[in-house]
N, C-alpha and C positions, 0 to 999 in steps of 0.2 A: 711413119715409116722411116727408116735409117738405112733407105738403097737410094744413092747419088747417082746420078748420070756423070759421070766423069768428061764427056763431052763438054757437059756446062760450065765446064773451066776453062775453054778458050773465049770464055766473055772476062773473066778475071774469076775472083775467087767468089765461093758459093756457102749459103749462109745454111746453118743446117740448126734446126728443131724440128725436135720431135718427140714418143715418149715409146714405152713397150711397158704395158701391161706387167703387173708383180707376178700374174701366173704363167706369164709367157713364158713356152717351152723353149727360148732361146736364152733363156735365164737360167734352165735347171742347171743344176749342179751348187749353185750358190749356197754357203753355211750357215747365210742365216736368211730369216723370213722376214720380205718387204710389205709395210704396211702401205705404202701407196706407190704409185707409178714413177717409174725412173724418167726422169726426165735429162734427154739431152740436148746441147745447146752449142754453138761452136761457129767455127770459120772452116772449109777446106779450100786450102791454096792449091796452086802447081808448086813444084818447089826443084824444078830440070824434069829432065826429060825422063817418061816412066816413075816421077818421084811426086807424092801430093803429101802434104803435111796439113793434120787436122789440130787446131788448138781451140779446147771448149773448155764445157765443165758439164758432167756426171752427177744429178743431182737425185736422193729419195729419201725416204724415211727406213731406218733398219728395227725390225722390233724383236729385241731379245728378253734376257729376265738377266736383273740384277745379279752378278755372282756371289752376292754379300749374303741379300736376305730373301730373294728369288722372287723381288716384285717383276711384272712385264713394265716392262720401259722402251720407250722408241726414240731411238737416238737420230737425228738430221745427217745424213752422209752427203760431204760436198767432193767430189774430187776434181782438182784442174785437171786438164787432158793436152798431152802435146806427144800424139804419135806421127810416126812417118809413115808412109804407105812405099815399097815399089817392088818396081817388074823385075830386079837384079834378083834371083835365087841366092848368086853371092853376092852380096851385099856385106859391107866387114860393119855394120851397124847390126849386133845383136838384139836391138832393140826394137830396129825396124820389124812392121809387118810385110811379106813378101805376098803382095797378089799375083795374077794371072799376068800374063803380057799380053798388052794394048786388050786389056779387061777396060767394059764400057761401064760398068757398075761396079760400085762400091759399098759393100755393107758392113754398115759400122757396129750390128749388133754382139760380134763377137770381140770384137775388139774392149765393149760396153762391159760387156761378161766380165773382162777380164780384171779391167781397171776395177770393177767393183769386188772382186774376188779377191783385191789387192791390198784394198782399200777398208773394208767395210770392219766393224769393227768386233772380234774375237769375243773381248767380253765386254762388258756394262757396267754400267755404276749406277742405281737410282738418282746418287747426291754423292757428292766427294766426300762428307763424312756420314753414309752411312755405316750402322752399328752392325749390321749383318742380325744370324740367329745367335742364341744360342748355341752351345755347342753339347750341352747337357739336356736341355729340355726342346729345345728347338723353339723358343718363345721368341716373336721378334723385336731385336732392340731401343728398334725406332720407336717403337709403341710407348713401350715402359720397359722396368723393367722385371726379372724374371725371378724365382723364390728358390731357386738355387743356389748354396753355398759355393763359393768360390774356393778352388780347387789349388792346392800347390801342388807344387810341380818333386818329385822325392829325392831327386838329385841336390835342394836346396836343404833336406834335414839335417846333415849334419851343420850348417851352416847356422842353422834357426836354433841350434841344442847350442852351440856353443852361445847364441847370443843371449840368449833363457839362461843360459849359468854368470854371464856377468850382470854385477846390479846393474839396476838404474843408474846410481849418484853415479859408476864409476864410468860410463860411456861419455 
């Protein structure tokens, strides 16, 4: 669970683990599909009055498909975490989260959402040199490779005529 008593901070600061489920509906929204449970991990301080500051790390597995050659691959998402919490509505830190004033709980599940939404990563890579497909027969590169003629591109023909008219000896 990721709801703190905020009371339990007048003993000093309060140690917070815990995890939320990949299908948890405090998650929807997220772009990409988690293979296992987010796990999070952290300290929340006081940090003045009306003000708690939480510093952890946001951990899971994200599983996408290779943008290259569209294997699934699961990528390790670590994020550090160093938000503010407080009860100022104006607050001149845009960055802060603004809760309730003298709110007794604190739920960090949104806050989790966010930094993962932040964080998590766009595209993939199987391997930093994958070959990708194809782009002719769609065969993939990693394998082998594919019985397609390699293609020039016609903006280099006259380029190629003119190299075909001098000899050999003379280059």
């Amino acid at each position: 669970m990721l709801q703190l008593d905020l009371r339990a901070l007048q003993h000093g600061s309060v140690e917070i683990a815990g995890s939320l489920a990949p299908n948890d509906p405090r998650l929807d929204g997220l772009d990409v599909e988690l293979a296992e449970p987010v796990k999070v991990s952290g300290q929340l301080a006081g940090a003045g009055p009306g003000r708690y500051y939480w510093r952890g790390e946001v951990t899971t597995t994200a599983r996408g498909v290779c943008r290259r050659c569209l294997v699934p691959v699961d990528v390790a998402v670590s994020v550090p975490v160093g938000v503010m919490f407080t009860e100022d509505p104006s607050a001149d830190d845009p960055s802060a989260w603004v809760i309730e004033p003298r709110a007794t709980v604190l739920d960090l599940s949104e806050t989790v959402r966010e930094e993962l939404i932040l964080s998590a990563p766009t595209y993939v890579l199987c391997r930093d040199d994958c070959r990708g497909l194809c782009p002719g027969c769609g065969e993939d590169l990693n394998v082998g490779s594919c019985a397609c003629r390699p293609s020039t591109d016609p903006r280099w023909g006259p380029l190629e005529a003119l190299r075909n008219a001098v000899p050999d000896d003379a280059r």
